[in-house]
N, C-alpha and C positions, 0 to 999 in steps of 0.2 A: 748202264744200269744205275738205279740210284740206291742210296746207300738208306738203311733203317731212319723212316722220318724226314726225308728229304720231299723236296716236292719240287718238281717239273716244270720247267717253262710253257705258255701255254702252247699245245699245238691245235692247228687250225686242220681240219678236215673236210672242209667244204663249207659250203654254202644251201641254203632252204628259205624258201620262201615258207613265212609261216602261216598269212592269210588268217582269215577268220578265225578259222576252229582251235583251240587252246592243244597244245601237246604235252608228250611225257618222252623224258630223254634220260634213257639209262646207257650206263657205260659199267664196263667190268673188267678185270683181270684171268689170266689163264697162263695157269704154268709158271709160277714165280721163282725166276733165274734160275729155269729149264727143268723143274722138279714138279710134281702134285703138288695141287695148293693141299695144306693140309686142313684151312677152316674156309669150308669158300661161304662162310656165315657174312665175313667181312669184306669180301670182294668187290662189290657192286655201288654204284653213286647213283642217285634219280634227283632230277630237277624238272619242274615245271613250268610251262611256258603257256602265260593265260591268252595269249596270242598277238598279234602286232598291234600297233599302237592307231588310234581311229582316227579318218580324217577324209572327210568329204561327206555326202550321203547317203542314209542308210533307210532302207525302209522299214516299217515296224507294223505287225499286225497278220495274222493268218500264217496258214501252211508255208506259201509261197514266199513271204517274204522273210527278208536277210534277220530280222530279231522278229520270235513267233509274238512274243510279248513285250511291253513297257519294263517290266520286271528284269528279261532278259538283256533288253537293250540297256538300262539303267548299271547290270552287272556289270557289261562288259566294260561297259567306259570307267567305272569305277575302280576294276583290275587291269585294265589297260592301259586307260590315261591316252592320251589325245596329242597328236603331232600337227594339228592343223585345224581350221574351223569343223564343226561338225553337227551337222543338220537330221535327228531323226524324222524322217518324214511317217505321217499316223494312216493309215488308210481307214478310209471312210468307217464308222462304228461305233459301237456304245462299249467302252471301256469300266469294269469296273477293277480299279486299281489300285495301288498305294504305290506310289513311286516315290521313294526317300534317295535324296541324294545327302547323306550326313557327314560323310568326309571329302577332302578335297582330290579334286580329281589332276591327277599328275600333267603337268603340259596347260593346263590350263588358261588363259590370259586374255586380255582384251584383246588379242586379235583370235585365239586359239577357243570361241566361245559354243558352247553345247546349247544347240535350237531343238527343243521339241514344238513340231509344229505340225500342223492338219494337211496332208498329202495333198489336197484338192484347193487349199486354203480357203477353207470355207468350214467357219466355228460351227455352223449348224448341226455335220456330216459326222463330229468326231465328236464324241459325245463323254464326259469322262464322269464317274460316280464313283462317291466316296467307298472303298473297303472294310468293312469289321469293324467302324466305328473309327477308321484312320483317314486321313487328311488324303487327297488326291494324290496332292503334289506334296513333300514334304521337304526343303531345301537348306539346307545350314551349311551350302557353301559356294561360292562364286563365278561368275562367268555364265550364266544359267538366263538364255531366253525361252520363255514360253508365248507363241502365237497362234492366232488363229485356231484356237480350239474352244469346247464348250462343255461347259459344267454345271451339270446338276447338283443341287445341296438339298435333299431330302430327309434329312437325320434331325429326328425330333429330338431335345432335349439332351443331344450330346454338346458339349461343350469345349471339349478337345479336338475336335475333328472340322477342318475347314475345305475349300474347294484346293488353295493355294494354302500353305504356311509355309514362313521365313522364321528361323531361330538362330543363336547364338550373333555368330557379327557379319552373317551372309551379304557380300558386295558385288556390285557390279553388275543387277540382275535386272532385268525386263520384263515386263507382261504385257502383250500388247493386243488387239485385235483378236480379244477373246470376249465369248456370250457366256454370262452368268447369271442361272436363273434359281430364285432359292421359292420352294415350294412353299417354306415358313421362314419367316427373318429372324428368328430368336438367339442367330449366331455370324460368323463374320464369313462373306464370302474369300479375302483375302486378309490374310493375319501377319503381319510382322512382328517378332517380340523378339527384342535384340539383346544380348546379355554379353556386355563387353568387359576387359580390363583395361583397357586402355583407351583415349578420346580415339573415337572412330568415324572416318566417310563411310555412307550405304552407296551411295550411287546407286540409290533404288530408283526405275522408274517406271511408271504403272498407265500407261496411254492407249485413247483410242478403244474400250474396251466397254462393253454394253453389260449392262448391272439390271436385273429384274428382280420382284419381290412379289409372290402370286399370295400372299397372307402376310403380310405387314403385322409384326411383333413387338409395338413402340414397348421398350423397357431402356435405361441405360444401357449403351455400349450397344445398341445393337444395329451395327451399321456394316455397310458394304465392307468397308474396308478400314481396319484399324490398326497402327503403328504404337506401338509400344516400348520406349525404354526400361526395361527393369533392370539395369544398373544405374542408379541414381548418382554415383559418384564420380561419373564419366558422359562424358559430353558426346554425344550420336546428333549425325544430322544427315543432311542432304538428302530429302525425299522429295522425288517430284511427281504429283496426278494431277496429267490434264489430258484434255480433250474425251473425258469419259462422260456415258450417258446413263443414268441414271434414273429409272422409273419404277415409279411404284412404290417408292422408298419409307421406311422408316428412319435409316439414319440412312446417309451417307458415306461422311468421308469422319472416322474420330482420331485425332493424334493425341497422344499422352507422351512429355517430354521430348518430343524428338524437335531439336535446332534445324534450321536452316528448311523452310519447308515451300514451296512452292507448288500451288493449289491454281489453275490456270483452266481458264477456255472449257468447264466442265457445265454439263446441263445434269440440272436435279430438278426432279420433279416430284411432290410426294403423294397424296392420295387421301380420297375421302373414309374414314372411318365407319365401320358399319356400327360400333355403339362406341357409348364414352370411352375416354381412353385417359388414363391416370398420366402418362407422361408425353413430354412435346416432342413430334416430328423434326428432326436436327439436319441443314444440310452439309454444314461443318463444326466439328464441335473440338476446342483444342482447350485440352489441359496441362497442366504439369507445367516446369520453366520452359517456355521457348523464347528465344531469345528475336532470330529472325523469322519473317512470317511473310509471304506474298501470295493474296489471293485477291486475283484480278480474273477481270472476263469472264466470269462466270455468269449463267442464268439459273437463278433459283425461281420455281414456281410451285404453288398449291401444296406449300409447306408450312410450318408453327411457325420456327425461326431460321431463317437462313445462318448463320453465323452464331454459335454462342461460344465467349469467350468464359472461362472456369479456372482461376487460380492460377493464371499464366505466366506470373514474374515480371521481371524485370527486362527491359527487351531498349534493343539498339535500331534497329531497322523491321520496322513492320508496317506493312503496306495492305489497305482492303482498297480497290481500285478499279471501274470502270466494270462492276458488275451489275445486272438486273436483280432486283429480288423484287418480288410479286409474293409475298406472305400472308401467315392470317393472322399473326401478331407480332413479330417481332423480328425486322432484319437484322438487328448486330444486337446482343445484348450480353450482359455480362451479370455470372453467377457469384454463388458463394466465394467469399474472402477475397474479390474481386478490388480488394482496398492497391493492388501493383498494378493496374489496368494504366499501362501509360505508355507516351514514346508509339502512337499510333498517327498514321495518316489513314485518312478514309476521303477519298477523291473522287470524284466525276461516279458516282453511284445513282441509279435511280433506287429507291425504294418507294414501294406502294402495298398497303393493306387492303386485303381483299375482304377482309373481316369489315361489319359494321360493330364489330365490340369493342370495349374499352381496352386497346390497346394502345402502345406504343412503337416506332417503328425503331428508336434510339433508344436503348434501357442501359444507362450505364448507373451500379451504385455508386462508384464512384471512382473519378479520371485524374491524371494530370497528362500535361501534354499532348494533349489528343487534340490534331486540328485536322477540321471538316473543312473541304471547300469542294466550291461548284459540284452540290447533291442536289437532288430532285427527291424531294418525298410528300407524295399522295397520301392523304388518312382517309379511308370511307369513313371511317368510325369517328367516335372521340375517344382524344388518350392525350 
């Protein structure tokens, strides 16, 4: 017996497989040191068991399968936590969803990493749409692949709400061999805006993935895909987009402050205008300090400017190298306060205007250290 306040070693009662389904485990007392309990108010203990911990593949969608929803499957891993890779497979459908993963998921790691991806592998079949004005995907925290799926972006005039978004210092994430198609471009189809305390790696990387625009909405910022620092006092880098196709486009690819960036092997193509249009078609547009910069292999065509540089800093290693641009004014140019534009190589580039207007295909206000070698640049025009 134990004595008032005492507590027990534990004892083991067996064993349960607990599988799937979450349980509830109560235990109680009866007859304490062989007398009526006189409160059996206080007898009784309940614990909860949100179920075993996830690890392999799981399917997701309809009656039949293991999570009926995106929602459900999103919960369980999030109360669960993960003992091994884990792959939600989507079956074939038009999903409209919010799946927010905002805190970190227990177990988690580069090799223990959480795949949402299209049952059939095929982005066409699995179709996902924003919810209530929220983001598809909504993700601020790590280990997180999204493939092979497709997303609609039809949300006129919301500004909060993207196909994908990344917040806070979300690491280690993938999107790969996914179709995005935005009915209007006046918003980003993937958003990163990072908000750190301390210098942080993303090991963001964004490959392989087909980008549409059915109404092209040239204004600032409004591009496929934009990376954002808004902790200014903290140094974010390591983003990589390449091998993505892009069509139709008003902007592209925009970074604002993020270091170490590697832009590679991507086709952009932008589109003819149905009437005037007050701002230029961009197919990479980087602001803010970046220090390191690599954008090679690229093909840009039937865009304003391929590259414009915007108040960029001071910078150690920045490479534009062995890409096509086919523009209609401006392959590399550089805007406002553009007075640190230095410390660039620009290498084995063709550039050619497709423009007969007074343009230029080099617009720099002004350089140091910037050396051009073995370029090829065609002007129809004069500039």
């Amino acid at each position: 017996s134990l004595g008032q306040f005492d507590i027990s070693k534990p004892v083991v009662i067996g064993k349960f497989l607990v599988g799937m389904q979450s349980i509830d485990i109560k235990a109680w007392t009866e007859l304490p040191n062989g007398s009526p309990d006189a409160n059996m108010k206080n007898d009784s203990a309940t614990a909860k068991s949100p179920g075993s911990k996830l690890n392999g593949a799981y399917t997701v969608g309809g009656k039949t399968a293991q999570f009926e929803t995106l929602e459900n499957a999103t919960d369980a891993v999030l109360k669960r936590g993960v003992c091994g890779p884990v792959v939600f497979k989507i079956s074939d459908g038009t999903y409209t969803s919010s799946v927010e993963l905002y805190n970190a998921i227990p177990g988690a790691s580069a090799i223990n990493t959480i795949t949402f991806e299209s049952a059939s592998r095929d982005s066409s079949k699995v179709i996902m749409v924003q919810k209530n004005g929220r983001s598809s995907f909504l993700i601020a925290t790590d280990y997180i692949i999204i493939k092979n799926l497709g997303f609609i972006d039809s949300i006129k005039g919301v500004f909060t709400a993207y196909s994908i978004q990344f917040q806070k210092a979300a690491k280690n994430n993938v999107i790969s061999n996914c179709y995005f198609k935005s009915k209007i471009g006046e918003q980003n189809s993937i958003r990163i805006e990072t908000t750190v305390t301390s210098n942080t790696t993303l090991n963001l990387l964004i490959k392989n993935n087909y980008f549409e625009v059915k109404e092209p909405f040239v204004a600032p910022y409004s591009s496929r895909i934009r990376v954002v620092n808004s902790s200014t006092n903290f140094l974010v880098k390591g983003v990589t987009i390449a091998g993505n196709f892009f069509k139709n486009i008003d902007g592209a690819i925009a970074i604002n402050g993020i270091d170490s960036i590697d832009i590679s092997k991507n086709i952009i193509t932008g589109y003819a205008p149905l009437k005037p249009i007050s701002y230029n078609s961009t197919g990479v547009l980087l602001n803010g300090k970046i220090s390191k910069v690599n954008i090679s292999s690229n093909q840009f065509s039937d865009i304003d400017i391929a590259i414009l540089l915007y108040d960029i800093g001071k910078g150690i290693d920045r490479k534009i190298t062995n890409n096509f641009m086919l523009v209609k004014k401006n392959a590399i140019a550089t805007a406002n306060l553009a007075s640190q534009f230095e410390n660039f190589e620009i290498y084995n580039n063709s550039m050619s205007s497709a423009s007969n207007g007074n343009n230029s295909l080099l617009s720099f206000l002004v350089g140091k250290n910037v050396s051009l070698k073995n370029n090829i640049l065609t002007l129809n025009g004069h500039g």
